[in-house]
N, C-alpha and C positions, 0 to 999 in steps of 0.2 A: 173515512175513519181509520183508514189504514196507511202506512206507508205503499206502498204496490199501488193502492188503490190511484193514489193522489198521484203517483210520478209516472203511471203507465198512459203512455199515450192514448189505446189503442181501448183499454178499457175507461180512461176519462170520454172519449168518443163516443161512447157507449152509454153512459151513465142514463141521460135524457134518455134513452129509449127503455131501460129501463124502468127509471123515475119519468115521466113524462110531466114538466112542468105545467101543463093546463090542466094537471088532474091531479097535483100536489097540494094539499088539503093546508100544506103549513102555510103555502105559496100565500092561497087566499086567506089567512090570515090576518099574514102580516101585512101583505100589496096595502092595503089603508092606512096603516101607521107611516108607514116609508112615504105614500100620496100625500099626505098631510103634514114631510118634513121639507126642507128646503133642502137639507146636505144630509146624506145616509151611508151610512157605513154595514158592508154587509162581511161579517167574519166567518171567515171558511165560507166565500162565495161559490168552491165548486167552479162550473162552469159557465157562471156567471148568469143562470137561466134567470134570476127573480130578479138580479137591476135590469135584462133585457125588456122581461115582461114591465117592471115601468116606466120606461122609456117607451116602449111600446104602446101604453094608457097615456102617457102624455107627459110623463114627469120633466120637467124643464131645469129642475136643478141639479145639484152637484151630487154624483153618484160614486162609490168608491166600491171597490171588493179587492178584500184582502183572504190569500190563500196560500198554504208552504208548497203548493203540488205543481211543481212545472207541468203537470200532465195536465192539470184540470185548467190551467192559467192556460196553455195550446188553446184550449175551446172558447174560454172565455173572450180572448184578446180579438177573436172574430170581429169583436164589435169595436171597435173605435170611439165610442160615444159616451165610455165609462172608465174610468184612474180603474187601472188593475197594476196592484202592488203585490209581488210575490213577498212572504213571509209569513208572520205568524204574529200573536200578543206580546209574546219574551222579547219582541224586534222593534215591532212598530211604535213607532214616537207620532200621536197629532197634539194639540191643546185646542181645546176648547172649539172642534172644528164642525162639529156633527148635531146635529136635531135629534136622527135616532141613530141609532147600530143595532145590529139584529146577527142573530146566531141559528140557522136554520136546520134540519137534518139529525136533531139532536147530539149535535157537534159540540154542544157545552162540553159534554161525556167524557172529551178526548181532555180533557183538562183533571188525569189521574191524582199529583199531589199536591197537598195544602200550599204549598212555592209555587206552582203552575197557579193554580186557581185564585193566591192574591195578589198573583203578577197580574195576570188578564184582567180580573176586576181593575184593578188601577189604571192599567193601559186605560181599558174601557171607558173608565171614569174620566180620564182625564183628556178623551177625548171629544167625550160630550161638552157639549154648551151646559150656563147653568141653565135647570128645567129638562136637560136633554131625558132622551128614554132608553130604555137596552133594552130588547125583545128577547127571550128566547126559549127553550123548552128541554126539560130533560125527562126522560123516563121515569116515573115512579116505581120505586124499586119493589111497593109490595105487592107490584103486578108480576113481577118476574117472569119479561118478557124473555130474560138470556134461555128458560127454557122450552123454548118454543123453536129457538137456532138452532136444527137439530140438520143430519144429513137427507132426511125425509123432508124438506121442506123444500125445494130446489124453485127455485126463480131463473125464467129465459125469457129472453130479449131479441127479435130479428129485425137487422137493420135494412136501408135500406135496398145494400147490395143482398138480401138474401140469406145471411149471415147471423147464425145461431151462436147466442153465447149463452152461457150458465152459470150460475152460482148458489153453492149452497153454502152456513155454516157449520162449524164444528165450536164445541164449548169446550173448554181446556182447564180452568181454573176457575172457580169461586171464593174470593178469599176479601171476605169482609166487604166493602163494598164495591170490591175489585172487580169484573170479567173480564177474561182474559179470551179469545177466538181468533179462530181462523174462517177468511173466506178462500175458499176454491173456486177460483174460475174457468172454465172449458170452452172451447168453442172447435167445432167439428176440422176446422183448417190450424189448429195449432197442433203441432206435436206433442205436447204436454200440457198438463196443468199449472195455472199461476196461482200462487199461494201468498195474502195476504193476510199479515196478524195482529190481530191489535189491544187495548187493551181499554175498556172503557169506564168510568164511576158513575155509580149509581146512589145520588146523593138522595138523602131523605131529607122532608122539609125542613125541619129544626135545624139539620146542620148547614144546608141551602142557606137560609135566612141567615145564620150567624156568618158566613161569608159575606153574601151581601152588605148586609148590616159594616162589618169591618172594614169595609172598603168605602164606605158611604153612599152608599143605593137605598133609597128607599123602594120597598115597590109599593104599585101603585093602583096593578091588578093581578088576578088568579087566576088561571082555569088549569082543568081536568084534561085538555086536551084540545087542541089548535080547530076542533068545532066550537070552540066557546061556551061548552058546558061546564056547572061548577066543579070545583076540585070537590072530590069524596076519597074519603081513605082507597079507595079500590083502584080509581082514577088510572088511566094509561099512565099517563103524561104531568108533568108538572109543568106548567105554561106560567110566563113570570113577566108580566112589564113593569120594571122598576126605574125608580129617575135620581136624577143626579141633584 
C-alpha cells in the first residue's frame, strides 16, 4: 500500500510471514474464479503468493502479475512459472488478453483520484476478453476501519532465522474520503525505524458503481466481504465481480 512497503526488499521478504497465504481469507476467494479462467491477471500481485498458490492447485494456463514494487517483484520472480511485469495500470497496455484480473489486499484503495481510478478501470477493461471478469474488494467506509490503525495495535512476524519484525499504524488525515497513514516498521537487528505513508479511498457504493459503470463494467456480483456473505450497510468490505 505504500511506497517503502513495495520497494524494500527486506520487508517485501517479510510480507508472507506476516499475511500468510494459506490463511488469507481473499486468497480463497478468489483461487475459483482464477481456476476457472484460462489467462488471469493479478494487479498489485505483491509477492506473487496467489498465482503460486494456482499453479500450485493445478492451473495450466497463462498466469500474469503485475506490481510497481521492485521489492515485492524480488519475491515474486522466485518462480519462473508466471509473466511478472513490474509497473502499474497508468503503464500497462494488454487488449483483450485476460478471463479474469483480480485486485487483492484491498489494493483498489491505492487508486486516490477520479484520473487514477478511470485510467485503471480502462486499462482493466480493456484487457479483458469480451465476458471477461475483475474481481476485487474495497473497504466499506461506513465501517471505519482507518479507526482501528491506531499505535495500540502492533502486528509481529518472526521469520525463519528468528527474526522479529513489527508494525504498527498511525492516522494522519481524514479528509473526505481520503486516509492519509503511516506504517512503522522495527525489527530488533535494524538501528532504526522504517516509516512508510500512504494514502488510501474509501469509496461508497453509489460512487463505486458510477465509476464502474463509466468505464463499462457491469457487475455481476456483491458481497460484504471475501467470506461471501451478503453486502449490509455495516459490511467490512465491498466485494465486486463485474464483467466486461
Amino acid at each position: 500500500m505504500a511506497e517503502l512497503q513495495y520497494e524494500d526488499a527486506e520487508i517485501a521478504g517479510r510480507y508472507d510471514t506476516f499475511y500468510p497465504p494459506e490463511r488469507r481469507r481473499d486468497f480463497r476467494f478468489y483461487l475459483p474464479y482464477i481456476m476457472r479462467a484460462g489467462a488471469v491477471l493479478d494487479i498489485g500481485c505483491g509477492t506473487g503468493a496467489l498465482l503460486g498458490l494456482a499453479r500450485e492447485r493445478g492451473h495450466t494456463g497463462r498466469l500474469v502479475g503485475l506490481d510497481p514494487g521492485a521489492g515485492m517483484l524480488s519475491v515474486a520472480r522466485r518462480r519462473s512459472d508466471v509473466e511478472w511485469v513490474h509497473g502499474d495500470l497508468t503503464e500497462a497496455r494488454w487488449d483483450r488478453e485476460f478471463d479474469f484480473a483480480v485486485m487483492t489486499g484491498n489494493a483498489f484503495q491505492t487508486l486516490v483520484t477520479d484520473t487514477e481510478m478511470r485510467t485503471a478501470l480502462a486499462t482493466v477493461r480493456a484487457a479483458l476478453r469480451d465476458g471477461g471478469r475483475f474481481g476485487f474488494e474495497t473497504r466499506n467506509p461506513a465501517a471505519r476501519a482507518w479507526e482501528t490503525w491506531t499505535p495500540d495495535s502492533v502486528e509481529e512476524a518472526t521469520d525463519a532465522d528468528g527474526r522479529t519484525m513489527r508494525v504498527f499504524h498511525t492516522v494522519h488525515e481524514v479528509t473526505g474520503d481520503l486516509v492519509t497513514f503511516t506504517g512503522t516498521y522495527t525489527a530488533d537487528h535494524w538501528p532504526e525505524p522504517r516509516l512508510s505513508t500512504a494514502t488510501l479511498r474509501f469509496l461508497d457504493l453509489p460512487t463505486l458503481d458510477r465509476f464502474l459503470a463509466g468505464a463499462g463494467l457491469t457487475v455481476d456480483e456483491r458481497f460484504g466481504d471475501t467470506a461471501g456473505r451478503p453486502i449490509t450497510d455495516s459490511s467490512p468490505e465491498i466485494v465486486t465481480i463485474s464483467r466486461r
